[in-house]
Structure formats: structure tokens, C-alpha cells
C-alpha positions as CSV (number, residue, x, y, z in Angstrom):
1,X,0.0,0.0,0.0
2,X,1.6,2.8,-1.4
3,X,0.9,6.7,-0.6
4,X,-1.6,8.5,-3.3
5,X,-0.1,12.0,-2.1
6,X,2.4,12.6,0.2
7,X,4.9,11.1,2.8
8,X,6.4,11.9,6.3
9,X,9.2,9.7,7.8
10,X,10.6,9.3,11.8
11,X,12.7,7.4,13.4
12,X,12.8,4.0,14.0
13,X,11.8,3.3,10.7
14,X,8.6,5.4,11.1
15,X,6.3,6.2,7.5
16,X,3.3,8.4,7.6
17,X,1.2,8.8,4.3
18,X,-2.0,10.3,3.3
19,X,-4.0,8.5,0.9
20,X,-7.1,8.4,-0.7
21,X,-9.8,5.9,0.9
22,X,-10.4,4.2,-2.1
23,X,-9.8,0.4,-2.8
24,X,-7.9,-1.7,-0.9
25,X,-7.5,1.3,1.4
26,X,-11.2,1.8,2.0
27,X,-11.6,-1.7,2.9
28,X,-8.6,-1.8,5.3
29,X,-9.8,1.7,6.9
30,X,-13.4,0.6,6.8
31,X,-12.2,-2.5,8.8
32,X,-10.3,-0.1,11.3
33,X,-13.2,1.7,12.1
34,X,-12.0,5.4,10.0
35,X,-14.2,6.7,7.1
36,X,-13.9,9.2,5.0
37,X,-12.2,10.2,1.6
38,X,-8.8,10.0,3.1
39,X,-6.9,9.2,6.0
40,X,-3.3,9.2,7.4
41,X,-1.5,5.0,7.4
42,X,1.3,4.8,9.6
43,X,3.8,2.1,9.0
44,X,7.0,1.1,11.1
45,X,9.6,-0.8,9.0
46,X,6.5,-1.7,6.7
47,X,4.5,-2.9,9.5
48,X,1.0,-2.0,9.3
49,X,0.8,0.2,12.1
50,X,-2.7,2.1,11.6
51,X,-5.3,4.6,9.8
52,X,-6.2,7.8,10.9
53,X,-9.0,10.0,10.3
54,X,-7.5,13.7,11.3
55,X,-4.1,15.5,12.6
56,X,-5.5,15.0,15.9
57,X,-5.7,11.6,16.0
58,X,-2.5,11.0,14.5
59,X,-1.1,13.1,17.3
60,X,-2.1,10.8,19.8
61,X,0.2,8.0,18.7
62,X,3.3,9.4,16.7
63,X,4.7,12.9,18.0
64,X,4.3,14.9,15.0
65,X,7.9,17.3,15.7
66,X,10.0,14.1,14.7
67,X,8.3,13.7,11.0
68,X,10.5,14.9,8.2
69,X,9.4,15.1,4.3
70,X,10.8,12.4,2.5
């Protein structure tokens, strides 16, 4: 699962992406309980690590000061 617009890295192997709900990233989302048209996936070394419907959300599990642009 790829990113459809943009990409933040961290440490530790961190990836951030926002991408569009559609496809195989609706039904993944859908299943994680996040709707919408887009969302924020968070992976650690390529480990499915979770969607996220808002900023805010994301916030609560990754501290948004260590994310660089790829």
C-alpha cells in the first residue's frame, strides 16, 4: 500500500502517508473503524501500524515534531 499524495518519515523506521480511501485502502480503513475520503496510514519498518482519520488523531500515537518530508 503505497501513498496516493504525500509522505512523512521518523525514526525508527517510522512512514506516515496520506492516501485516498479508495480500494484496498477503503476496505482496510473501513475495517479499522475510519471513514472518510482520506486518511493518514502509519507504518514502522513496513509494519501496518494504523489509519487515521485527522491530525489530531494521528497526534495521539506518533509525535508529530519528529516527521520529516521524505
Amino acid at each position: 500500500m503505497g501513498s496516493d499524495r504525500g509522505e512523512l518519515v521518523g525514526p525508527r523506521g517510522l512512514r506516515v502517508a496520506a492516501v485516498r480511501l479508495a480500494g484496498a485502502h477503503q476496505a482496510w480503513a473501513d475495517f479499522a473503524g475510519v471513514a472518510g475520503e482520506s486518511a493518514f496510514l502509519v507504518t514502522r519498518n513496513g509494519a501496518f501500524v494504523g489509519y487515521f482519520a485527522s491530525v489530531e488523531d494521528l497526534a495521539r500515537v506518533v509525535d508529530l515534531a519528529e516527521l520529516r518530508a521524505r
